[in-house]
N, C-alpha and C positions, 0 to 999 in steps of 0.2 A: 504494500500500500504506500501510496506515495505522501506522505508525512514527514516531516523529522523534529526532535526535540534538541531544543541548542541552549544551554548552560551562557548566558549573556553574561558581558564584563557587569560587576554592579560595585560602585565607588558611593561607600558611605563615611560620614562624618557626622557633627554636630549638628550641623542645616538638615539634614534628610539623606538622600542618596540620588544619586545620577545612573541612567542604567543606557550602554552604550545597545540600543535595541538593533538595529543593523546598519552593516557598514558596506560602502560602495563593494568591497572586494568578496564579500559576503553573496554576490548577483552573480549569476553566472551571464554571457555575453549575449543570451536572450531578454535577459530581464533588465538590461541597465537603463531603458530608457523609465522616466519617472511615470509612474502609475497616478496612486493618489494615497495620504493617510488620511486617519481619519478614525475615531475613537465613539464607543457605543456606551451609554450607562444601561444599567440596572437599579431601577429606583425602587423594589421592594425584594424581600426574599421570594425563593423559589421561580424567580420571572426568568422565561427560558427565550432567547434570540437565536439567532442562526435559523435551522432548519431545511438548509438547500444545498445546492453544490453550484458546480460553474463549470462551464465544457470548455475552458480556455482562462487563461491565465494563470498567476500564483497568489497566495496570500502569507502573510507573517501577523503572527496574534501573540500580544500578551498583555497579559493583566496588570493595568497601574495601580489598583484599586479593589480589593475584596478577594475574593474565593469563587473562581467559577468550577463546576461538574464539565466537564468537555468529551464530548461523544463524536465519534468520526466515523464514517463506513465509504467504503470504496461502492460505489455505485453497479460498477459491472463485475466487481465479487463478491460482493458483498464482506469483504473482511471488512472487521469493527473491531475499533477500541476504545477502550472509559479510562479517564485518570484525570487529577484534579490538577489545577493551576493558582497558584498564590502569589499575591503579593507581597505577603512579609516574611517569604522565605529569605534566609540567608543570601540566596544566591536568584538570579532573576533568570526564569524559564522562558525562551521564546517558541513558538508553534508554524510552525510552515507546514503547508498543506497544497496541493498539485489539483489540477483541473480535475474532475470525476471523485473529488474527497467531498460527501456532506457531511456538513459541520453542523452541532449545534451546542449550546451554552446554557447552561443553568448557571443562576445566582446563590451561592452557599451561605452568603454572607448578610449583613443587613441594605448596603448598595455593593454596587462593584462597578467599572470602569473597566474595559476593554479597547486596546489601542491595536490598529489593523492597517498595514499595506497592501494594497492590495497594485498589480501591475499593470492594472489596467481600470481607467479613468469611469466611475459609474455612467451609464447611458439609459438614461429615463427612456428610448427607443428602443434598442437593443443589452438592456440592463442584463444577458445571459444568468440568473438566477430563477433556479427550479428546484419547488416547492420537495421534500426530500422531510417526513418526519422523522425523526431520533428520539426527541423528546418530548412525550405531552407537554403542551401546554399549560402552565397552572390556573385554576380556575381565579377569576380575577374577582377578589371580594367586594360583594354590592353593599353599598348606602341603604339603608331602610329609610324611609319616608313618613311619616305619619301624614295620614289623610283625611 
């Protein structure tokens, strides 16, 4: 399955920490031209994103912010794999994933923050994102109303 996990430089101090996420030499000579970043929140627990794959391109995912559950399945073998991603690990995990990998994210945590390159620029026309469930949904809790 075309995934890999990569152990990021992560420089801490007093202020916080700096985490080198990727680096030009990091690309291999198809992927150098600039894509797009671009970071997703998680504003309650259990709130699950992803959900699709992509028949082209690449992506790099990691966590700024919380605890996600991360579920992967290769689409035409169905291999899959589950393992978690942290922020306040020691050490900062990045995630790379290949065209025909569905992704999808659950939030472990109270928010979480997920930061993503993706190598190619979103197209609200040709946006290639197909719909691919891993993880239900969580039911999103209603407001009662008095009437």
């Amino acid at each position: 399955m075309d995934y890999e996990l990569v152990e990021c430089s992560k420089h801490t101090d007093e202020r916080g920490y700096l985490v080198e996420f990727l680096r030009h030499e990091e690309l291999d000579r198809q992927h150098t031209a600039f894509g797009q970043v671009y970071f997703v929140t998680f504003e309650r627990p259990r709130q699950v994103r992803g959900n699709h794959y992509h028949t082209r391109g690449r992506e790099w995912f990691g966590v700024a912010h919380g605890t996600l559950e991360v579920v992967l399945e290769d689409v035409r073998t169905r291999e899959r794999v589950e393992f978690v991603l942290r922020s306040d690990d020691k050490s900062f995990t990045r995630l790379s994933i290949g065209p025909y990998i569905a992704h999808a994210f659950r939030n472990l945590s109270p928010t979480a923050i997920l930061i993503d390159y993706a190598t190619e620029q979103f197209d609200h026309v040709d946006h290639d994102r197909n719909p691919y469930v891993l993880i239900e949904p969580a039911a999103v809790p209603t407001v009662e109303t008095g009437a």
